[in-house]
OpenMM code with the backbone's topology and positions (N, CA, C; nanometers):
from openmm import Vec3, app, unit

residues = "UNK UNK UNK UNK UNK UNK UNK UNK UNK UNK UNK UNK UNK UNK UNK UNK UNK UNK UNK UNK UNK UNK UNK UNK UNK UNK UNK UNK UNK UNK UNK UNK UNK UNK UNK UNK UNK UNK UNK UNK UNK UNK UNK UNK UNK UNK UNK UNK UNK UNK UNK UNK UNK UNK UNK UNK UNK UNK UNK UNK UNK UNK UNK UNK UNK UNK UNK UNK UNK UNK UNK UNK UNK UNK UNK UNK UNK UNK UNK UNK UNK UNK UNK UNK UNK UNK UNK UNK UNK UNK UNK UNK UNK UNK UNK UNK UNK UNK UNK UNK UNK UNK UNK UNK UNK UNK UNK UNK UNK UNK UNK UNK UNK UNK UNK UNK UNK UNK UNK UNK UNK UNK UNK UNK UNK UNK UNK UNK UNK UNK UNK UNK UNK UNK UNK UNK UNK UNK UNK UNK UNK UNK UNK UNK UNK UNK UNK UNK UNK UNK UNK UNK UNK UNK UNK UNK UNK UNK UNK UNK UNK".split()
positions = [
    Vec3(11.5814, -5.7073, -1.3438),
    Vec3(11.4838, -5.6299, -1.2674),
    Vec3(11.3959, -5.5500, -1.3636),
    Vec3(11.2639, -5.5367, -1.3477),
    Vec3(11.1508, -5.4837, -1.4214),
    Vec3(11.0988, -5.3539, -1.3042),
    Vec3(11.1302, -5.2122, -1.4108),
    Vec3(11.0520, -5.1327, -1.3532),
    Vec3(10.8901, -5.1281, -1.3157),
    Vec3(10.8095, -5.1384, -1.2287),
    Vec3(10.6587, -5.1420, -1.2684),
    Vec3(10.5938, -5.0463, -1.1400),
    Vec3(10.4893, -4.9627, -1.2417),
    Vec3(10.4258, -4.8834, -1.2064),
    Vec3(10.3074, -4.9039, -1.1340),
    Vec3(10.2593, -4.8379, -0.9919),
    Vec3(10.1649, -4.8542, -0.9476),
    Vec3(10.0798, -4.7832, -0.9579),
    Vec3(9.9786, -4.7532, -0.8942),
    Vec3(9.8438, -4.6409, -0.8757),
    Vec3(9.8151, -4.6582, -0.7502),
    Vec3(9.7899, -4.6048, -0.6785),
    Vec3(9.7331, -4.5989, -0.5490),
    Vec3(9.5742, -4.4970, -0.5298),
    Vec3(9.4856, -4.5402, -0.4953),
    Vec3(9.3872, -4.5086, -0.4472),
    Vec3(9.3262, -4.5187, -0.3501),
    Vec3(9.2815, -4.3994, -0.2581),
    Vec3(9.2034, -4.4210, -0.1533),
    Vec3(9.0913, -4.3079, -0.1589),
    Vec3(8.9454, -4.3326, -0.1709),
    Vec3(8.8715, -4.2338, -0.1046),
    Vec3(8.7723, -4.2552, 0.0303),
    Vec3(8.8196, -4.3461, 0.1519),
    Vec3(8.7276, -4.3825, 0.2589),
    Vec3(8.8301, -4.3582, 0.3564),
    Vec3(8.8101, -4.2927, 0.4702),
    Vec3(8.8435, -4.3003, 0.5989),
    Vec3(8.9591, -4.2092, 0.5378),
    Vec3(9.0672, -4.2715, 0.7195),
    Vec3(9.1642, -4.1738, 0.6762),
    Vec3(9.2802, -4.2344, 0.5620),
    Vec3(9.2398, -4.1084, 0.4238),
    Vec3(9.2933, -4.1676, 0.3399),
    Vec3(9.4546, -4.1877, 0.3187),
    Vec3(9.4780, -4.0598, 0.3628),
    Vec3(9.6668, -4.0462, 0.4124),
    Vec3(9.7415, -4.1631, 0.4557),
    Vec3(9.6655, -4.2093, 0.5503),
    Vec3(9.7066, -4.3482, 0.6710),
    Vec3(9.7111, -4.4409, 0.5425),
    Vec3(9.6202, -4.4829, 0.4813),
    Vec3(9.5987, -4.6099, 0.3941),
    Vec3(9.6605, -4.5570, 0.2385),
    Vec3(9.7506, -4.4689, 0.2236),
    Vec3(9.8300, -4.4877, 0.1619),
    Vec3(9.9711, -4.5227, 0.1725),
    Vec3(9.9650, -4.4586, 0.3500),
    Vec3(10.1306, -4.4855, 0.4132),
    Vec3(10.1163, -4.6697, 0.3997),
    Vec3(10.0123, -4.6507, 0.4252),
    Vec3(9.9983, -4.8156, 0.4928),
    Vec3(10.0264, -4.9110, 0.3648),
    Vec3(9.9416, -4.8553, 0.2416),
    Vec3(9.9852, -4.9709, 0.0962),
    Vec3(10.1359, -4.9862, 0.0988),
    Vec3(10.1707, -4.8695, 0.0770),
    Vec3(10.3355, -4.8677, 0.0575),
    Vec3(10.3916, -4.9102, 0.1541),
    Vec3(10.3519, -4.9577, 0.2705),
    Vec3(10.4144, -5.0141, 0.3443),
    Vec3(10.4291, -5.1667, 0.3313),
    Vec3(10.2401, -5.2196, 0.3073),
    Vec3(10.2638, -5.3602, 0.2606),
    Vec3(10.3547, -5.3783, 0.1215),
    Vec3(10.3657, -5.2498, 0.0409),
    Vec3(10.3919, -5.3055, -0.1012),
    Vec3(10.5620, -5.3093, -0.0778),
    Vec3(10.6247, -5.2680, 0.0102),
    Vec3(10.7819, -5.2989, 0.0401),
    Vec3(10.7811, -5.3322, 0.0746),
    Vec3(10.7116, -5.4293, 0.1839),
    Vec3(10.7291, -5.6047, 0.2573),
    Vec3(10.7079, -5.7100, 0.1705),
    Vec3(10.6198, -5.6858, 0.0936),
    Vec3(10.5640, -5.8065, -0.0377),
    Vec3(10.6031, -5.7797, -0.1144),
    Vec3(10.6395, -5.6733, -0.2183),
    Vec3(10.6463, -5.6846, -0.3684),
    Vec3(10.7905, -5.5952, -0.3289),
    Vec3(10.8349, -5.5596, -0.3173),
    Vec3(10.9910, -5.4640, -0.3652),
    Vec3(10.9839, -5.3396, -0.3170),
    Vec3(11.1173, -5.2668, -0.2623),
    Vec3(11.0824, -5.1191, -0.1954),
    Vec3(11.0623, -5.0309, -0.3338),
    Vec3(11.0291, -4.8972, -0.3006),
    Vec3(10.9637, -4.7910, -0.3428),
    Vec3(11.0544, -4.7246, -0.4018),
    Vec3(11.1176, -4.6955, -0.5288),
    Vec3(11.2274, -4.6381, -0.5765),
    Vec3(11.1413, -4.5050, -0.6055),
    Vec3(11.0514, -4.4486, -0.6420),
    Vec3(10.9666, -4.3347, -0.7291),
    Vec3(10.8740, -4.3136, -0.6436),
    Vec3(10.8392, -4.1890, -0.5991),
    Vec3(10.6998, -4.2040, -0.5727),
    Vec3(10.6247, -4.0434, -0.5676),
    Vec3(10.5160, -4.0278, -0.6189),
    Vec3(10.4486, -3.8813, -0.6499),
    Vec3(10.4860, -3.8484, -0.5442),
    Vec3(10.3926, -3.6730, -0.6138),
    Vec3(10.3260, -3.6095, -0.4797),
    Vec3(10.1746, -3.7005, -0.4167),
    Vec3(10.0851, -3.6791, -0.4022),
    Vec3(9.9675, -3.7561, -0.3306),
    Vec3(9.8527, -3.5888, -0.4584),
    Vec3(9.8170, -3.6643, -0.4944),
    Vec3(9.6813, -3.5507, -0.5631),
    Vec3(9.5308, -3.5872, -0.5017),
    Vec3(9.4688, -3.4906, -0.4820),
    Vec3(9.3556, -3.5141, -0.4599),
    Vec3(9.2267, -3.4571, -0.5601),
    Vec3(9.1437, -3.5984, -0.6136),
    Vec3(9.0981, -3.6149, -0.7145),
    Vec3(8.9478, -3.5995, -0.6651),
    Vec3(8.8485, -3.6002, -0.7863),
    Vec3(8.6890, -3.5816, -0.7725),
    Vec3(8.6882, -3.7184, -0.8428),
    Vec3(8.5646, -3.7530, -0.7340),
    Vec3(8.5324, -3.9210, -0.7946),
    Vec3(8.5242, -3.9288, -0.9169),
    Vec3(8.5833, -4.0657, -1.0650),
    Vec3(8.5281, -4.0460, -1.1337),
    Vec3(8.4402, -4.1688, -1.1518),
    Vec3(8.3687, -4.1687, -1.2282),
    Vec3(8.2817, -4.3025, -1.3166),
    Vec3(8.1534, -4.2963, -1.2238),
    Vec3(8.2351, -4.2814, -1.0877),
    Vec3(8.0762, -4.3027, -1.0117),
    Vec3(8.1022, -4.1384, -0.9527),
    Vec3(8.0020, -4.0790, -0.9958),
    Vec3(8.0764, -3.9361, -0.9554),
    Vec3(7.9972, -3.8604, -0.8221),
    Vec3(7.9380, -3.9306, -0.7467),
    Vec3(7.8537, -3.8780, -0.6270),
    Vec3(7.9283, -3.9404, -0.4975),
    Vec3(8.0499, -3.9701, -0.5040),
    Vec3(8.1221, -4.0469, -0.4094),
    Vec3(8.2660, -3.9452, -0.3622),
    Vec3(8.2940, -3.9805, -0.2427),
    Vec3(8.4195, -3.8578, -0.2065),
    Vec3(8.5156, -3.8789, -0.2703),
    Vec3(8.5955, -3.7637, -0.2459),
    Vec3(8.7344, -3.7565, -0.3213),
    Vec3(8.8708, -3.8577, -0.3020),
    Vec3(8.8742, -3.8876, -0.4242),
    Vec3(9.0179, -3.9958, -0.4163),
    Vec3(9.1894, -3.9466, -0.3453),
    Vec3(9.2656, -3.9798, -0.2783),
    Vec3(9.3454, -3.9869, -0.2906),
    Vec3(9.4101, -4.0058, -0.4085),
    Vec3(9.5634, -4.0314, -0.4807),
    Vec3(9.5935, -4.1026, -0.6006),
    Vec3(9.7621, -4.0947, -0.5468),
    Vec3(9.8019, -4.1799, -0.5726),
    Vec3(9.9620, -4.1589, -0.6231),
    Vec3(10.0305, -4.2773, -0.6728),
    Vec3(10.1744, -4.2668, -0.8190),
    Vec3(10.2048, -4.3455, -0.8319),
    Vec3(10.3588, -4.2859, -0.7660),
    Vec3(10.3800, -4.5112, -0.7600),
    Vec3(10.5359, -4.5651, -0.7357),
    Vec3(10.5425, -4.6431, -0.8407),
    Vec3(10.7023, -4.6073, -0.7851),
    Vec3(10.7672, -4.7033, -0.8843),
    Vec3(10.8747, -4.8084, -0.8528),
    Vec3(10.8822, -4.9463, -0.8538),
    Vec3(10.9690, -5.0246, -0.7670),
    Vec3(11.0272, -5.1013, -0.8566),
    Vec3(11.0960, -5.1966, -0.8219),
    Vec3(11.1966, -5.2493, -0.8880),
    Vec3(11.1847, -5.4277, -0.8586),
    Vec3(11.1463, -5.5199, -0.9484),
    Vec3(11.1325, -5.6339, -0.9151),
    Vec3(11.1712, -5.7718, -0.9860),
    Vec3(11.1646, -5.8919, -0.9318),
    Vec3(11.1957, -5.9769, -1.0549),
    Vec3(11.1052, -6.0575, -1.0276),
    Vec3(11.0044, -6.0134, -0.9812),
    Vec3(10.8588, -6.0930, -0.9856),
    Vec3(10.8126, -6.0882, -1.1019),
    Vec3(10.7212, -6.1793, -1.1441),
    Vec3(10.6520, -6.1751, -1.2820),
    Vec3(10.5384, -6.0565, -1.2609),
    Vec3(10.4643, -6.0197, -1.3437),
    Vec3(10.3833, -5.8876, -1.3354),
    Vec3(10.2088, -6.0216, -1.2469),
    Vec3(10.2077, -6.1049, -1.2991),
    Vec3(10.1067, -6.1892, -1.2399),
    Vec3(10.1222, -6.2042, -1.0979),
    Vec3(10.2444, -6.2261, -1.1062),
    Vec3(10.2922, -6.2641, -0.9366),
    Vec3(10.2486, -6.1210, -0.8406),
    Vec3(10.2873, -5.9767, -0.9063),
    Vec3(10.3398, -5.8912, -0.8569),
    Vec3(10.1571, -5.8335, -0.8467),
    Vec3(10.0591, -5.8845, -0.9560),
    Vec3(9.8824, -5.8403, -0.9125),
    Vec3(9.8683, -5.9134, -0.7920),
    Vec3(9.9220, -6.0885, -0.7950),
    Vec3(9.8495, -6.1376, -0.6564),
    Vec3(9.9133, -6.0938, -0.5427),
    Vec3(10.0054, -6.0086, -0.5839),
    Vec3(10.0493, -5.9569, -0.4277),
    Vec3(9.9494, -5.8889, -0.4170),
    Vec3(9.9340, -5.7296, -0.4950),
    Vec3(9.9216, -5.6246, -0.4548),
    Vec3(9.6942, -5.6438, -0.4162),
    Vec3(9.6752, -5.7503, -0.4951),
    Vec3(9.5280, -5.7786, -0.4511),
    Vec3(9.5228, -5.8492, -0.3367),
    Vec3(9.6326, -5.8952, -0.2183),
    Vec3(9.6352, -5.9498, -0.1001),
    Vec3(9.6793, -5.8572, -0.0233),
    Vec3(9.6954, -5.7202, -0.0693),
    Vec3(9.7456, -5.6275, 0.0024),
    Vec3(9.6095, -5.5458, 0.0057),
    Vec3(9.5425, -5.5361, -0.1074),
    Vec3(9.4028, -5.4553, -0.1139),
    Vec3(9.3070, -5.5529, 0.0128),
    Vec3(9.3218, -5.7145, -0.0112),
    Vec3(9.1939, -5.7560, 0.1256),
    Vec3(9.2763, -5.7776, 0.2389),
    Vec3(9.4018, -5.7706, 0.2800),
    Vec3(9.4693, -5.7277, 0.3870),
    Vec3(9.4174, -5.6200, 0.5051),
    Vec3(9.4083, -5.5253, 0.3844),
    Vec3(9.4074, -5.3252, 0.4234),
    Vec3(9.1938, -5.2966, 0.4281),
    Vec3(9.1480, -5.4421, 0.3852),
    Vec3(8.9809, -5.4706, 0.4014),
    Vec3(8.9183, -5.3942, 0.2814),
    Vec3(8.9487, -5.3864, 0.1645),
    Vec3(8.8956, -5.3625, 0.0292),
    Vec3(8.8038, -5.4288, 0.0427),
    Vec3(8.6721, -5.3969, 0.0103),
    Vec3(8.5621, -5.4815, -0.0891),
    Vec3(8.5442, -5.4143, -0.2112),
    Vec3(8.5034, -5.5182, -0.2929),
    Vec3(8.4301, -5.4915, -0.4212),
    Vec3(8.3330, -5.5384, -0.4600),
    Vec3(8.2626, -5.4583, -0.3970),
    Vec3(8.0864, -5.4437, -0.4057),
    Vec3(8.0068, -5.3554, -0.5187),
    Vec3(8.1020, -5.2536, -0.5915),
    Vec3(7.9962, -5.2251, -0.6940),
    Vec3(8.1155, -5.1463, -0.7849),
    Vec3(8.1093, -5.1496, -0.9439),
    Vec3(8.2076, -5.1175, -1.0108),
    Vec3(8.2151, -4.9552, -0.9830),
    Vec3(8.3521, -4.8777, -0.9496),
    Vec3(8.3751, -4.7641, -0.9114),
    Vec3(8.3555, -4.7341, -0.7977),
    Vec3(8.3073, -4.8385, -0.7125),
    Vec3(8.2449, -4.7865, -0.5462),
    Vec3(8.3657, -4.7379, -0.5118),
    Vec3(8.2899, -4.6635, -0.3638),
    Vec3(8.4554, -4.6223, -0.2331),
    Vec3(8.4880, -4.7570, -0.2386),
    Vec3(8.6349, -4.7126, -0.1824),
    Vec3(8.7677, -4.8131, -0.1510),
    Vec3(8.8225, -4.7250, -0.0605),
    Vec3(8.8676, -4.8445, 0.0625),
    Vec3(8.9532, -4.8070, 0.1374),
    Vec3(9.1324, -4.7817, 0.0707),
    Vec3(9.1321, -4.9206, -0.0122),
    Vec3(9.2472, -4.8940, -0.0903),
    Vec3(9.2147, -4.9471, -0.2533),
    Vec3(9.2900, -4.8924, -0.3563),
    Vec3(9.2708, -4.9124, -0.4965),
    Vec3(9.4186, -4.9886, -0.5419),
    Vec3(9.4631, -5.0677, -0.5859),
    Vec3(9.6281, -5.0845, -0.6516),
    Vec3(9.5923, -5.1167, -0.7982),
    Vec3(9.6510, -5.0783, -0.8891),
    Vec3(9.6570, -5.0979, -0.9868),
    Vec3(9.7713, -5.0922, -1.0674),
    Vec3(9.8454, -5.1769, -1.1748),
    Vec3(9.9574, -5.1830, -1.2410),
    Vec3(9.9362, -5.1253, -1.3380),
    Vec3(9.9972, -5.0229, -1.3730),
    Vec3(9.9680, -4.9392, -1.5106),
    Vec3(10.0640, -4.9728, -1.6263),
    Vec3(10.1731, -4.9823, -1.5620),
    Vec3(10.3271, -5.0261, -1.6670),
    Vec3(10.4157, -5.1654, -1.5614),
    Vec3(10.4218, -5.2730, -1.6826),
    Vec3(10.5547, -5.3496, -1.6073),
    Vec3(10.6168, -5.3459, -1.6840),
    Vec3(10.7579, -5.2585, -1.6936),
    Vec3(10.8704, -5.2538, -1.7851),
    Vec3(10.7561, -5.2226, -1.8582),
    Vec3(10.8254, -5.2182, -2.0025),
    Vec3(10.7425, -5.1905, -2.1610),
    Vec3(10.6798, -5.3487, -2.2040),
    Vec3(10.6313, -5.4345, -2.0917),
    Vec3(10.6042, -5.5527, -2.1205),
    Vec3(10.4260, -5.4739, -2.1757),
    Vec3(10.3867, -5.5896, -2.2805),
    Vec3(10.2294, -5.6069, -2.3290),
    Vec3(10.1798, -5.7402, -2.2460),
    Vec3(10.0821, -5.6913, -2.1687),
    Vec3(10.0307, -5.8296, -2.1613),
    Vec3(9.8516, -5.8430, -2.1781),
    Vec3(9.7840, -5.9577, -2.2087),
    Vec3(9.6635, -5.9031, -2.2158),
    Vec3(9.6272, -6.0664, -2.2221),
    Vec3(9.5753, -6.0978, -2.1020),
    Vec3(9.5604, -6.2359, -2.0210),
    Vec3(9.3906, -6.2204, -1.9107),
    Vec3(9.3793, -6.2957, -1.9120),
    Vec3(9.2309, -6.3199, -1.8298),
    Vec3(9.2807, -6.2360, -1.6561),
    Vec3(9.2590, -6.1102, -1.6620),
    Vec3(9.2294, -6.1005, -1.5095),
    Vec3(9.3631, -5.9729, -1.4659),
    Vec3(9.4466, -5.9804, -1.6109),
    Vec3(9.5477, -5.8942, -1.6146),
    Vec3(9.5964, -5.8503, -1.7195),
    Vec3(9.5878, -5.6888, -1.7548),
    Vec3(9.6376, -5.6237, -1.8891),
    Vec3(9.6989, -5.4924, -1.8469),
    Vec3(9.8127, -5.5269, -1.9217),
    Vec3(9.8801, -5.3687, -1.9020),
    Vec3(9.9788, -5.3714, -2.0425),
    Vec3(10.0087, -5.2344, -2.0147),
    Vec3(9.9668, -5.1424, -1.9349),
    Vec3(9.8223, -5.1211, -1.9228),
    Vec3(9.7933, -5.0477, -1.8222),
    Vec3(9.6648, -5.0293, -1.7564),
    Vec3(9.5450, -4.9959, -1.8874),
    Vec3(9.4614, -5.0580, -1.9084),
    Vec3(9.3951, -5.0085, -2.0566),
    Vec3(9.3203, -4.8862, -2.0433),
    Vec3(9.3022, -4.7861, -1.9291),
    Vec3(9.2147, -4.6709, -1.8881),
    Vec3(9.3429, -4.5651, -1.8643),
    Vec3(9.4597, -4.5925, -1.8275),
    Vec3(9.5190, -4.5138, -1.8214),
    Vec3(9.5293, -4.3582, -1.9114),
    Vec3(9.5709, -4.3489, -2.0062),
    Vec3(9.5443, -4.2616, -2.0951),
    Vec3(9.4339, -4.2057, -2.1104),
    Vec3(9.3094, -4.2062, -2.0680),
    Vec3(9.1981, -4.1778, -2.0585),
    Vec3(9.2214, -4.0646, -1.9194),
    Vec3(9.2660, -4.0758, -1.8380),
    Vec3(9.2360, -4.0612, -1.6775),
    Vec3(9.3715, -3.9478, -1.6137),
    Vec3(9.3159, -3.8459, -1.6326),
    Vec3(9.4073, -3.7269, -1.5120),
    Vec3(9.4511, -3.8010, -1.4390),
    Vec3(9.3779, -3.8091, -1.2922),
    Vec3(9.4189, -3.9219, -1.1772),
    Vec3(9.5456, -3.9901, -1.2253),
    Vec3(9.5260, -3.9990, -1.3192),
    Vec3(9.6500, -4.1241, -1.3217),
    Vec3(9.7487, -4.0570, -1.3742),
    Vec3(9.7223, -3.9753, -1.4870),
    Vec3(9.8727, -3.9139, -1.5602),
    Vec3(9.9236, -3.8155, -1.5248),
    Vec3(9.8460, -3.7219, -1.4172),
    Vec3(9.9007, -3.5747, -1.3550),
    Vec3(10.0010, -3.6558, -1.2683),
    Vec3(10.0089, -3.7748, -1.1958),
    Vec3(10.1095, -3.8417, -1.0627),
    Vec3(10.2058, -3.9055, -1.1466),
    Vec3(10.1772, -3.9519, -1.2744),
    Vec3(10.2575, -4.0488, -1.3718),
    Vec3(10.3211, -3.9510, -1.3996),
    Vec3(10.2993, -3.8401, -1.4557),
    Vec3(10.3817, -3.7337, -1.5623),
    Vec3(10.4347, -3.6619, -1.4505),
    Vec3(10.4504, -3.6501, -1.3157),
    Vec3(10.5557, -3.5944, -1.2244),
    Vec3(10.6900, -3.6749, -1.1909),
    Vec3(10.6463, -3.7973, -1.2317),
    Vec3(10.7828, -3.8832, -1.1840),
    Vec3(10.8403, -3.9541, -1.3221),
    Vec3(10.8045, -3.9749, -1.4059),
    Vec3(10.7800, -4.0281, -1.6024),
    Vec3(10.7662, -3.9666, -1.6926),
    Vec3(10.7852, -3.8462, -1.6551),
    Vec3(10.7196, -3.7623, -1.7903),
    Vec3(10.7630, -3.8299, -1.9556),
    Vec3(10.9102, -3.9120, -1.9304),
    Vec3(10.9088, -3.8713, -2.0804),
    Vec3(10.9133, -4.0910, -2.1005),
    Vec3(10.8658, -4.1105, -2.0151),
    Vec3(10.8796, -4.3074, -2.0193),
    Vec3(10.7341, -4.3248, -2.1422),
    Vec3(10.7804, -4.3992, -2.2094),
    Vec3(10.7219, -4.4436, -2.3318),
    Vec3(10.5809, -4.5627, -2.3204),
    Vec3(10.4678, -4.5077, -2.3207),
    Vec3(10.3773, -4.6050, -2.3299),
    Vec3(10.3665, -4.7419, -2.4214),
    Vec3(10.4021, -4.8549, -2.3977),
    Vec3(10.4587, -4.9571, -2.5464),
    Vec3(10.3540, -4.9976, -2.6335),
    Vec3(10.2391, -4.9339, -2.6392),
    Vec3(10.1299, -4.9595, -2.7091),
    Vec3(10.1112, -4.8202, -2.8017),
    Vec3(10.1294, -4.7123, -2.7357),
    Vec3(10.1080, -4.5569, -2.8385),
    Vec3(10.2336, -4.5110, -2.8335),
    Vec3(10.3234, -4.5830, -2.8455),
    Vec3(10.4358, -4.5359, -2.8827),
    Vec3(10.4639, -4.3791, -2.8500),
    Vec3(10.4201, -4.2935, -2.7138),
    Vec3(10.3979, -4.1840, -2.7255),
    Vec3(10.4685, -4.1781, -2.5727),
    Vec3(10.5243, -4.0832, -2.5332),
    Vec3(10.5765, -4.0536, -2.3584),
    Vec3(10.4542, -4.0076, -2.2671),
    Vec3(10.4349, -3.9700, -2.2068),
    Vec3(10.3412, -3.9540, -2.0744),
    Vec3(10.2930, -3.8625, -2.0943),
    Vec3(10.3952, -3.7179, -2.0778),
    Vec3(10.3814, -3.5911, -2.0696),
    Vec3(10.2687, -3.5714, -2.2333),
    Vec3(10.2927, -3.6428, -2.3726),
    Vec3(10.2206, -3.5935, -2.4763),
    Vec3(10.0965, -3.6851, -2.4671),
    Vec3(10.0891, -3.7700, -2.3889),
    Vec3(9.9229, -3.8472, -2.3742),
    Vec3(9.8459, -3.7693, -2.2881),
    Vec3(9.9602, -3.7029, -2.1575),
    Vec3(9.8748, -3.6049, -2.0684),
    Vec3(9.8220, -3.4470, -2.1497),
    Vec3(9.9032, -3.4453, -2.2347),
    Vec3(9.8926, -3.3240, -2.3383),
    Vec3(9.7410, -3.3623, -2.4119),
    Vec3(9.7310, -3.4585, -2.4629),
    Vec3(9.6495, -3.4567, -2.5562),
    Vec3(9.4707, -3.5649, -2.4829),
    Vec3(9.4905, -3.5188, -2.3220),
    Vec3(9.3909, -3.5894, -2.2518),
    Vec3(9.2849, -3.5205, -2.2768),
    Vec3(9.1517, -3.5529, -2.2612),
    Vec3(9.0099, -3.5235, -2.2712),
    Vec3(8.9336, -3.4864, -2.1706),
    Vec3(8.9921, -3.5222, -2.0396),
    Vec3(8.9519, -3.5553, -1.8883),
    Vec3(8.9671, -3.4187, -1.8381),
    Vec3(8.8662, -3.3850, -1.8429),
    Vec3(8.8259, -3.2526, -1.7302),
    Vec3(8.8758, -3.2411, -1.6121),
    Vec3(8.8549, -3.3645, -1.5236),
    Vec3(8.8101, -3.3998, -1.4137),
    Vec3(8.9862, -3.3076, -1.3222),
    Vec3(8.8623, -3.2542, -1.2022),
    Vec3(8.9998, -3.1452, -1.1052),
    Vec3(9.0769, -3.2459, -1.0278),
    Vec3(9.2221, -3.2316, -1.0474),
    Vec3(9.2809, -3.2875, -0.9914),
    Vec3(9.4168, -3.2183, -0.9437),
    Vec3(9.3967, -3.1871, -0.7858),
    Vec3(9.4937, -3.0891, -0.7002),
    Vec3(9.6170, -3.1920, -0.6610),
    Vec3(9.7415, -3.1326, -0.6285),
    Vec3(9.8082, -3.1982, -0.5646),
    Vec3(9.8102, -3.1210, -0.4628),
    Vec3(9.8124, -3.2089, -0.3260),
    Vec3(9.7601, -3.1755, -0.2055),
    Vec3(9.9319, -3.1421, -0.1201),
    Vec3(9.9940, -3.2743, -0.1385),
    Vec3(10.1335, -3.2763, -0.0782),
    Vec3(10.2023, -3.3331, -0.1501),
    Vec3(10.3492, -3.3182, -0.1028),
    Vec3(10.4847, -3.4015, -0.1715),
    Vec3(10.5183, -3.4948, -0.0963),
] * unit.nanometer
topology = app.Topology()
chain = topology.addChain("A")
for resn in residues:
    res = topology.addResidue(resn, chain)
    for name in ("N", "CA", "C"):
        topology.addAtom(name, app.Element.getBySymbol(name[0]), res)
């Protein structure tokens, strides 16, 4: 079994609902939910005139391959009616694999760990509540000292547990 990390994003509609709702498809399709944040609420980034994100990671347990475990979670994004119409646009839902196990992979259409991660609050304020000290296998560094040594301004509240 391979630990692997998700991301969850929502900033359209009701965003609460369409996070119950990922995690709901993502324990019918890919493996139940062993980890999972608080829910933070983030300021758009990249495209920054757009509403506020939802964010949270899980963490599940699988013996799917990490390929297998994207075409789930991208049949769970046009399931839940994702489009991707413009890079950074709203999303009803976001999934993204940040960590499978300490696997490297870096293949047409799939790389992880996530290559923006370390860059991005959003991602490491929800990572570093449930991981603080799990080892990135590329910077050889734990969570909590990449979130230490982040650049990212950007406000990011946690809303609930």
């Amino acid at each position: 079994m391979v630990t692997v990390f998700l991301l969850l994003g929502t900033n359209l509609g009701n965003r609460e609902l369409f996070l119950q709702e990922a995690i709901m498809h993502i324990e019918q399709l890919v493996a139940p939910v062993t980890k999972a944040s608080s829910v933070y609420e983030t300021q758009s980034w990249g495209k920054t005139d757009q509403p506020d994100y939802l964010n949270r990671v899980i963490t599940l347990q699988t013996n799917l391959t990490a390929r297998h475990v994207l075409e789930k979670i991208l049949a769970i994004e046009l399931l839940m009616g994702r489009k991707r119409e413009e890079k950074w646009g709203s999303r009803i839902i976001d999934i993204d694999i940040l960590f499978y196990g300490d696997a490297v992979i870096n293949e047409p259409g799939l790389i992880v760990p996530h290559p923006e991660l370390h860059n991005r609050r959003f991602t490491l304020e929800p990572l570093a509540e449930i991981a603080p000290e799990f080892m990135h296998p590329l910077f050889t560094k734990n969570i909590l000292t990449i979130k230490s040594e982040l650049k990212d301004n950007l406000i990011v509240k946690k809303v609930y547990f």
